[in-house]
N, C-alpha and C positions, 0 to 999 in steps of 0.2 A: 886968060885963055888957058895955060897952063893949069890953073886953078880949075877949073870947070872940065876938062882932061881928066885929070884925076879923080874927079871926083863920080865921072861919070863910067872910068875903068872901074873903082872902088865899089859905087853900088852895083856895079854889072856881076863882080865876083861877089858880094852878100848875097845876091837874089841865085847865081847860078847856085852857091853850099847851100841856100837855105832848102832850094830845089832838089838839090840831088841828096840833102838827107833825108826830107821824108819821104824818099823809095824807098832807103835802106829795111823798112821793115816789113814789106812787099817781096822783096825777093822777085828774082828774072822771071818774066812770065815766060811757060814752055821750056824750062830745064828740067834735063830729066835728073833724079838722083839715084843712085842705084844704092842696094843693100849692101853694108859693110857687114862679111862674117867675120868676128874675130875672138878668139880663143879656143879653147876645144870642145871637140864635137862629140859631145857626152850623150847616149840614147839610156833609152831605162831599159832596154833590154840588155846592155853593157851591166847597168848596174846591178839588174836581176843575178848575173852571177857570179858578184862578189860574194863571199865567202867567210867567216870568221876563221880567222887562225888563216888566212891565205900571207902570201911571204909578199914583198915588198916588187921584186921580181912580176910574182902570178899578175898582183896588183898594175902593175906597170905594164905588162902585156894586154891587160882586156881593158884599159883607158887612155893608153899611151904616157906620155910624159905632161906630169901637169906642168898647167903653167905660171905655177907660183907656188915652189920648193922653198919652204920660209926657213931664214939662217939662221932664225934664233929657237927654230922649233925642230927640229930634223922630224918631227915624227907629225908631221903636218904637211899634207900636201893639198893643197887648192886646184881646183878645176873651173874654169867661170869661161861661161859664153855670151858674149853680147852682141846680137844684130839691129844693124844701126841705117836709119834712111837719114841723112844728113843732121840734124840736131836730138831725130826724136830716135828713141830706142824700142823697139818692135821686140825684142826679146832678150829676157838679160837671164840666168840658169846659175845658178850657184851648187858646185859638190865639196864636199870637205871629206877629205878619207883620215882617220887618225891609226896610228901604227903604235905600238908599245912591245920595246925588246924587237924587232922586223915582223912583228904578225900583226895583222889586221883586228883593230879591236872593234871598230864604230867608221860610222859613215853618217854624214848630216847634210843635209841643202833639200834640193827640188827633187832630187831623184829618188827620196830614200824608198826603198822598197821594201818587202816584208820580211825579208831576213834581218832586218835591221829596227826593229819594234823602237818609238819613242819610247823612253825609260820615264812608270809612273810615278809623279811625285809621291803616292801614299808608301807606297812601298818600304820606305826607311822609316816611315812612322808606325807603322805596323809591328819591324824590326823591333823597334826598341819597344812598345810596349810588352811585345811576347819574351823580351830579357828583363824587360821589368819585373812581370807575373812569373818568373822562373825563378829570380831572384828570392822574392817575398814568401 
């Protein structure tokens, strides 16, 4: 009797986990998730008017305080945006602003905009040829 007890609590808890795991990848029906905003709120009109040679200050004023001052870099500051509906990411923004000496030298991520031209890889190879031919 005892034996037959147990065994019948026993399979009742295998069938009830076996049950309630395969919801787990279903998720509740009818919950709402809302959008997580987190990091800063970087627009490209902000970016529009950064500046070369701007001071670390000016900098700091038209992006606010980024949010990732790296300690081993002082002249690196990170800006990242991520908007989040529960697992999946609806927007993620990357800014990199770099400084040398407190002036603004370069800017890199989503935002770059035209004061801030990608740098041509020929460019250095052109370089040395025309110091070669000057050379010779």
């Amino acid at each position: 009797m005892v034996y037959r007890t147990r065994l019948i609590i026993g399979l009742s808890l295998l069938l009830s986990t076996v049950t309630l795991s395969g919801c787990s990848g279903i998720g509740f029906p009818g919950v709402y998730l809302i959008n997580i905003d987190q990091g800063n709120i970087v627009e490209q009109d902000m970016v529009d008017q950064l500046k070369p040679d701007m001071t670390r200050r000016q900098v700091r004023f038209l992006l606010g305080t980024p949010i990732i001052e790296d300690t081993f870099n002082n002249d690196r500051w990170d800006y990242i945006r991520v908007v989040r509906r529960g697992n999946d990411n609806l927007l993620r923004r990357r800014l990199t602003v770099v400084f040398e000496n407190d002036v603004l030298v370069d800017v890199e991520g989503d935002y770059v905009g035209e004061n801030w031209p990608e740098p041509d890889p020929e460019e250095p190879a052109e370089d040395s040829e025309e110091s070669s031919e000057e050379v010779s």
